[in-house]
C-alpha positions in Angstrom: -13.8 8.9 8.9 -12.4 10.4 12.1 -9.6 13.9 12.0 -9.7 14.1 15.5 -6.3 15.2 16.8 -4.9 14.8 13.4 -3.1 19.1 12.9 0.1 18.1 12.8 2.3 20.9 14.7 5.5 20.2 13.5 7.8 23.1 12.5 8.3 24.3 8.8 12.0 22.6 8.2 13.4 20.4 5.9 15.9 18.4 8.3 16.2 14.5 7.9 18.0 11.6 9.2 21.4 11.3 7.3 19.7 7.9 5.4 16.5 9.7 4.2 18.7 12.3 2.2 19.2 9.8 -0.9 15.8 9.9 -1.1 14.7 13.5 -0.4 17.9 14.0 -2.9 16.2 11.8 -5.8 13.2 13.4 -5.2 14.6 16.7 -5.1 16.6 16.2 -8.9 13.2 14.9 -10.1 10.7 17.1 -9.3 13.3 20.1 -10.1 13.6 18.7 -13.6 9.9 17.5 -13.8 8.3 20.9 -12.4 11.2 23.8 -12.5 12.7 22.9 -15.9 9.1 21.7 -17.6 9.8 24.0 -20.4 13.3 23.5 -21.0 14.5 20.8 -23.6 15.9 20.2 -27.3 13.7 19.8 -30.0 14.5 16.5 -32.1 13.1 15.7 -35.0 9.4 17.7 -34.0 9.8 15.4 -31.0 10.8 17.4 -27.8 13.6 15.8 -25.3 12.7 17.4 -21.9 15.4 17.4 -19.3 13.1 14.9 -17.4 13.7 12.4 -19.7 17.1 12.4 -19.1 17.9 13.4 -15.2 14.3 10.8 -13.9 16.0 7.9 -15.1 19.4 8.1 -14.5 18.5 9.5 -10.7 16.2 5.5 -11.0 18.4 3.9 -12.4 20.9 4.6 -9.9 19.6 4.2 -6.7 18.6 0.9 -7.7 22.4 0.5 -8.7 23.3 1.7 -5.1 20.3 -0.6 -3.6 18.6 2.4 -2.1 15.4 1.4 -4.3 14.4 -2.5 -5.0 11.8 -3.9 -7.9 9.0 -4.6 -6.3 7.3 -7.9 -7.1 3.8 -7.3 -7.4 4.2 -4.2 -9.3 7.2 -6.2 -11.6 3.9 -8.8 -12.2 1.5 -6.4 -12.8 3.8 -4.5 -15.5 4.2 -7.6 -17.3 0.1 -7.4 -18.2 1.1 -4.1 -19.6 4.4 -5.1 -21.3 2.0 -8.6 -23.4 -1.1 -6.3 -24.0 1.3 -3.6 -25.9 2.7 -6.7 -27.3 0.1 -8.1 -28.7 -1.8 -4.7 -29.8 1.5 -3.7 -31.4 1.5 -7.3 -33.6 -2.3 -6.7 -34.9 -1.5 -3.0 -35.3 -3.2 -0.6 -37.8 -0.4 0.2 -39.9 -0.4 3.7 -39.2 0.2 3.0 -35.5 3.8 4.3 -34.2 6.0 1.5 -32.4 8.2 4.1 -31.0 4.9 5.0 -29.2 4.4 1.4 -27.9 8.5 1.2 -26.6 8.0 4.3 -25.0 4.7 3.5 -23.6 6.7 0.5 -21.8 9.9 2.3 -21.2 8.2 5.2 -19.3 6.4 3.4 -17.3 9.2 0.5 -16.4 10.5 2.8 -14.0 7.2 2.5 -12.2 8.2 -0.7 -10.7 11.4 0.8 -8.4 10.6 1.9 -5.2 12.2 2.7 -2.2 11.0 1.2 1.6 10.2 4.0 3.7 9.0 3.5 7.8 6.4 6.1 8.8 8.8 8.8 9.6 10.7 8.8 6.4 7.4 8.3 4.4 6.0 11.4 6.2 9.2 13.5 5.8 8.7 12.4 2.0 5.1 14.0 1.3 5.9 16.8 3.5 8.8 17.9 1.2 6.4 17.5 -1.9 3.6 19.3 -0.6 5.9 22.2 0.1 7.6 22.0 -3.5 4.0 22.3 -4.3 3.7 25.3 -2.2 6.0 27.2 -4.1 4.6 26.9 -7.3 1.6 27.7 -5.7 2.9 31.1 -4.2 4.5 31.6 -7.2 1.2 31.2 -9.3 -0.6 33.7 -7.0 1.9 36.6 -7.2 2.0 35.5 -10.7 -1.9 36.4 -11.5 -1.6 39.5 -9.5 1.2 41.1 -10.7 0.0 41.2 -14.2 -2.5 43.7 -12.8 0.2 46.6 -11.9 3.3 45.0 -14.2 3.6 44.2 -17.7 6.1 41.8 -18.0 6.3 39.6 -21.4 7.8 36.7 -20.1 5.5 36.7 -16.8 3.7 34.1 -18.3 5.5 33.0 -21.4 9.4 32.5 -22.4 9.2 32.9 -25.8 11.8 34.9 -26.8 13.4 34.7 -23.4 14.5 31.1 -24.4 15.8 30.0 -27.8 13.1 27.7 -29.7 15.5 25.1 -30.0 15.2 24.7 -26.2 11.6 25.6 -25.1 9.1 23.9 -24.7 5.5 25.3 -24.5 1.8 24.8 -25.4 -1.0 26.6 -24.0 0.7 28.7 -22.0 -0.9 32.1 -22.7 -4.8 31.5 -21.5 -6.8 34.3 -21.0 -9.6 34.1 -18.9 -11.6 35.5 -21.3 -10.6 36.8 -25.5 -9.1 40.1 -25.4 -9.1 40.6 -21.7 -5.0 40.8 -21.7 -5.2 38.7 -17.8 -4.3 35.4 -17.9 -4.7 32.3 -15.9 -1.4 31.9 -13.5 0.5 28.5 -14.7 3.3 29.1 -12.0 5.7 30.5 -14.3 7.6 27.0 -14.4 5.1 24.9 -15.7 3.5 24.6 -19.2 -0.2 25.5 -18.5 -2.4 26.8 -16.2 -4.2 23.0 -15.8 -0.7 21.8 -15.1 -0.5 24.2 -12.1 -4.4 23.5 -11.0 -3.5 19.6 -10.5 -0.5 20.0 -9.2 -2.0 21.9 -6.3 -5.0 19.8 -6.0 -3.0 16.8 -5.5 -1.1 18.6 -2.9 -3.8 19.3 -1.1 -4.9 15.9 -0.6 -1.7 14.9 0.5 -1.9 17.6 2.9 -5.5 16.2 4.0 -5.1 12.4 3.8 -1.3 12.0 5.1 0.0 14.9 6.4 -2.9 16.1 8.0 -1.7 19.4 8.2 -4.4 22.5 7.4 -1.9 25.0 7.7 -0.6 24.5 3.5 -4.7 24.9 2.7 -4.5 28.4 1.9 -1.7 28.3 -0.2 -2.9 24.9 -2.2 -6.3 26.4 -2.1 -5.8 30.0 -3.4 -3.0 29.3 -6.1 -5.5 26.4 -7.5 -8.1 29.2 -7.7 -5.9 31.5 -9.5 -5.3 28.9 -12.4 -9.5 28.9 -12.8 -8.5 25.5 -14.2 -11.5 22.9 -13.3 -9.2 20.0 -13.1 -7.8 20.5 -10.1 -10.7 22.2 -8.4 -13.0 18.8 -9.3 -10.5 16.5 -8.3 -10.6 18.1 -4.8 -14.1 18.4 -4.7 -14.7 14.7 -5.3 -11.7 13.5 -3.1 -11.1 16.0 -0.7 -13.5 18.7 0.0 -15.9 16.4 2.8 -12.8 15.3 4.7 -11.5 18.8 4.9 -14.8 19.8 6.3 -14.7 16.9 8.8 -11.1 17.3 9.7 -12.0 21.4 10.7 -15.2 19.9 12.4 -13.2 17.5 14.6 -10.7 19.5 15.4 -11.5 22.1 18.2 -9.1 25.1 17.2 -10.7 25.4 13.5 -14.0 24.6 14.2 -15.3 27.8 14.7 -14.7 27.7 10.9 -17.5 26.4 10.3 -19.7 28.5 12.0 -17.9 32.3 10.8 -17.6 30.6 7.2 -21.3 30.8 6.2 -20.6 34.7 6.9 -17.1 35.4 5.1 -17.7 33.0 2.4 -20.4 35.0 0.9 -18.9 38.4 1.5 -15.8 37.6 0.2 -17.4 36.7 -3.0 -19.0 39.5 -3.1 -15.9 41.6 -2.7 -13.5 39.1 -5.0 -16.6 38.4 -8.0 -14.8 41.2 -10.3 -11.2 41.1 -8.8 -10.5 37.0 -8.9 -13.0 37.2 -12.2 -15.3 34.3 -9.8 -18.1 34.5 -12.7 -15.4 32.7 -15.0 -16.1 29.2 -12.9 -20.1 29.6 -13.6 -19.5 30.3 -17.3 -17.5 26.5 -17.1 -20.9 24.6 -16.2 -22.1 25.1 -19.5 -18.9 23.8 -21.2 -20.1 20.2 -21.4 -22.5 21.4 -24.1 -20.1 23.6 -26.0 -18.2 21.8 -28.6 -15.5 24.9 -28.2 -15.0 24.5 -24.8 -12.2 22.6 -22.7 -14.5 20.9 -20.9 -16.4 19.8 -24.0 -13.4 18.4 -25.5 -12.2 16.9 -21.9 -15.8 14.7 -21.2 -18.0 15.2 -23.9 -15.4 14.7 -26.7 -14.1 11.6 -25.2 -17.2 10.2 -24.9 -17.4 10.5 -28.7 -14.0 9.0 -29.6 -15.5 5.7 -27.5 -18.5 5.7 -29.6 -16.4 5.3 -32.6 -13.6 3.1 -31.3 -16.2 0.8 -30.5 -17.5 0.0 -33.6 -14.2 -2.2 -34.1 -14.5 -5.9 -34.3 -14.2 -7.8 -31.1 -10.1 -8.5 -30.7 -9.3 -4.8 -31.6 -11.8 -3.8 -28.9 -10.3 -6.3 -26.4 -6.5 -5.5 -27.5 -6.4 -2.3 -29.0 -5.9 -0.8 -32.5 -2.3 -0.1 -32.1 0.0 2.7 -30.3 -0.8 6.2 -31.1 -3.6 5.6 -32.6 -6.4 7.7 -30.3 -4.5 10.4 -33.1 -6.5 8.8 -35.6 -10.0 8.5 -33.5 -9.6 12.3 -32.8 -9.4 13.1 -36.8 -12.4 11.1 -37.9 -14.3 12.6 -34.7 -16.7 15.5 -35.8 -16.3 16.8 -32.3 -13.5 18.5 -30.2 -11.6 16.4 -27.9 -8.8 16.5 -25.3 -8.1 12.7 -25.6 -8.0 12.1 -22.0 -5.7 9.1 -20.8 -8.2 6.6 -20.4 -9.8 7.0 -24.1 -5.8 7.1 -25.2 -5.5 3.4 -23.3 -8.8 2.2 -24.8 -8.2 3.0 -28.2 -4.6 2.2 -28.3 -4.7 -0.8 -26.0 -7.6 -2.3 -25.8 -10.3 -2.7 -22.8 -7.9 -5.2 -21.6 -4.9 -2.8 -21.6 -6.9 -0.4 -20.0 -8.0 -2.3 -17.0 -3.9 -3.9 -16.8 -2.8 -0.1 -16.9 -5.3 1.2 -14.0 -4.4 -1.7 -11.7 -0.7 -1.5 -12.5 -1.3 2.7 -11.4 -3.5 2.4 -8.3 -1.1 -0.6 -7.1 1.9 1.9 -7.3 0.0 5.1 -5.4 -1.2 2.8 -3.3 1.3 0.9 -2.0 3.1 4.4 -1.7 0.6 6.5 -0.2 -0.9 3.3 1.6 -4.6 5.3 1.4 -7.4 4.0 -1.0 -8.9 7.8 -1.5 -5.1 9.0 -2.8 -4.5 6.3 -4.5 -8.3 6.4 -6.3 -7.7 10.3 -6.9 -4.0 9.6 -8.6 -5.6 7.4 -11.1 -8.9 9.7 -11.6 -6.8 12.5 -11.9 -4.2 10.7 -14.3 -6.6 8.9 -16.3 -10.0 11.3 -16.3 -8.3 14.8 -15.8 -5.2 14.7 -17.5 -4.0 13.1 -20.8 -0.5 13.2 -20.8 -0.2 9.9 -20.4 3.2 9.9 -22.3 4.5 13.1 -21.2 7.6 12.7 -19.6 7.5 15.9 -17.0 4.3 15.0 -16.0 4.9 11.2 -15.8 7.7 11.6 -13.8 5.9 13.9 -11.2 3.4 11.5 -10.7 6.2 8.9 -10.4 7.0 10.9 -7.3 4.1 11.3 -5.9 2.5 7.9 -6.6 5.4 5.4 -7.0 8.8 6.1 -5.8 8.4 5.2 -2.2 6.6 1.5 -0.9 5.0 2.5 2.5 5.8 -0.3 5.2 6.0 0.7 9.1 8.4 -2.2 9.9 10.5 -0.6 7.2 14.3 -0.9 8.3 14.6 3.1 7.1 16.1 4.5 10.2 19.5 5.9 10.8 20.1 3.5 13.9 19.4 0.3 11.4 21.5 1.2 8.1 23.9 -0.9 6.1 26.7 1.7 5.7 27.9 0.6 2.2 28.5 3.5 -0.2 27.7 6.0 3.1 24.6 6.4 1.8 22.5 4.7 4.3 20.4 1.7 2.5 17.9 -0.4 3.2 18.6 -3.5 5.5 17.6 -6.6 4.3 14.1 -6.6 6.2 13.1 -3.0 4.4 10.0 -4.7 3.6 8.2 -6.9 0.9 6.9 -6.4 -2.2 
């Protein structure tokens, strides 16, 4: 894996080619009503209607309208393995299983299939504008955590009571690091949870690493995951990302000395941060694996669990599913804690064969967008290990952005010297690129 050459030194502005803005615009309304408005939404029926749900697909639905985004064939093939196996686990259903789960299952994840052809310099301009949305809830998160130390402020971390109930939308939101202590984790103020926050930057991060090559967002990414003392993120970029950092500071001659003042600082500053970043809260989380009260427990362990007793079904069930929403059930007869993670969701709901239709339907979408095996390997471990908000609308349509709404191709036609001026908008030519 070679870095050499690879710190981008391109300045810290948002200017694009009058075609790109369509699609930094899209992305833009998104992530603003995926990330910035997470909490805001109306409650119906005990069912809350996030303002993603709404402003995602009709920003979708109408660049495909306008032609700026096509269906892309191999994913529109790949869908249809998710659209029969729902079918089919839907018909032979438990009969406590929820269809509205199964549409919505389908529904959500249709808009997976639209992408937009990008060439290298649009697809770069692209990331770069996420992984500095994700800057700002970073920065955000940090002054978040510190402030609580000199400033009381009730809705620093919460809005309840700030927001009518009929319109917010929280869960988990106050964590403490530890009962009593009165500090809690920083979820970026925006966002629902501290976790939310943690992968969010992690992801970044890679991006930063894998496409943008760019060290200079790795202190933000890095400190503002830190501050969440959420182990999501920080294993996902262990796993993915934490070797190619090393190898890209190694290889690159104006960080290396890194490397060598590192084994130096790195100890003294946990030395000086142990009681002031609360560092002792990430060696308390080894243990949670064993703790049936812990996250992590209920992430891994408790998973683990749910498969034991899902697989004790007869052999179609196991193959096809026992119906839509039915990991509910699993996680009720379970005599064990547990965070139904998205991959025990698809199992249980979907079948083995869903499952494995689902994860090639995912990585073909990050990959095809990021065009990088790692990403798109660390978008489905992250999306189907780490989180399980499979069904989530704010967080489905942030990974929508950062795995799916763009198709990578170099020969793209996605320059302002080669546009087809109907609507002013600047779309794609006819040779923007295949499925």
């Amino acid at each position: 894996m070679a870095f050499s050459n690879t710190i981008q030194a391109q300045p810290f502005t948002l200017a694009s080619e009058p075609g790109e803005r369509p699609l930094l615009g899209g992305l833009c309304i998104i992530l603003l009503a995926s990330l910035l408005l997470q909490r805001i939404g109306l409650h119906a029926g005990g069912f809350p209607l996030p303002v993603a749900l709404v402003a995602a697909p009709v920003v979708i639905l109408l660049q495909a309208f306008l032609g700026i985004s096509k269906i892309s064939l191999v994913r529109l093939i790949l869908f249809t393995g998710i659209a029969v196996t729902t079918t089919i686990s839907a018909a032979f259903a438990d009969p406590k299983a929820s269809l509205t789960s199964g549409l919505l299952y389908v529904g959500l994840y249709g808009f997976f299939i639209f992408c937009i052809p990008v060439d290298h310099t649009a697809h770069e301009r692209f990331y770069r504008t996420i992984v500095r949305i994700i800057c700002f809830f970073a920065i955000i998160g940090i002054l978040q955590y510190f402030v609580q130390y000199l400033v009381k402020v009730p809705f620093l971390f919460s809005w309840a009571g700030l927001v009518p109930s009929g319109f917010l939308i929280e869960y988990n939101t106050l964590n403490e690091l530890k009962q009593g202590s009165g500090i809690y984790k920083a979820n970026g103020f925006f966002l629902l949870e501290a976790s939310a926050l943690s992968q969010l930057a992690s992801r970044g991060l890679l991006i930063a690493i894998f496409l943008l090559k760019d060290l200079r967002y790795v202190p933000i990414l890095l400190l503002g995951m830190i501050v969440t003392f959420s182990g999501t993120g920080i294993l996902l970029f262990a796993i993915f990302g934490s070797v190619a950092l090393g190898l890209m500071i190694l290889e690159h001659p104006k960080y290396r000395k890194l490397l060598w003042i590192l084994p130096i600082l790195l100890p003294l500053f946990v030395i000086f941060a142990w009681d002031q970043l609360n560092l002792h809260i990430f060696l308390a989380r080894v243990g949670e694996f064993s703790d049936s009260t812990s996250s992590g427990y209920a992430r891994f362990t408790g998973n683990a669990v749910l498969f034991l007793l899902f697989s004790k079904v007869d052999t179609f069930h196991f193959l096809f599913g026992v119906g839509p929403s039915m990991s509910t059930y699993y996680m009720l007869q379970a005599d064990a804690e547990s965070f139904a993670s998205g991959w025990i969701k698809l199992v249980t709901e979907y079948g083995v064969v869903g499952f494995f239709c689902f994860a090639a339907f995912f990585y073909t979408c990050a990959y095809q967008a990021t065009r990088r095996h790692v990403l798109a390997s660390a978008f489905l471990f992250h999306w189907l290990v780490l989180d399980g908000n499979l069904l989530v609308p704010q967080h489905l349509f942030t990974a929508y952005c950062l795995c799916a709404m763009v198709q990578y191709n170099p020969m793209a036609a996605f320059t302002a010297r080669s546009r087809n001026p109907r609507f002013g908008l600047g779309l794609p030519g006819k040779d923007a690129g295949g499925a």
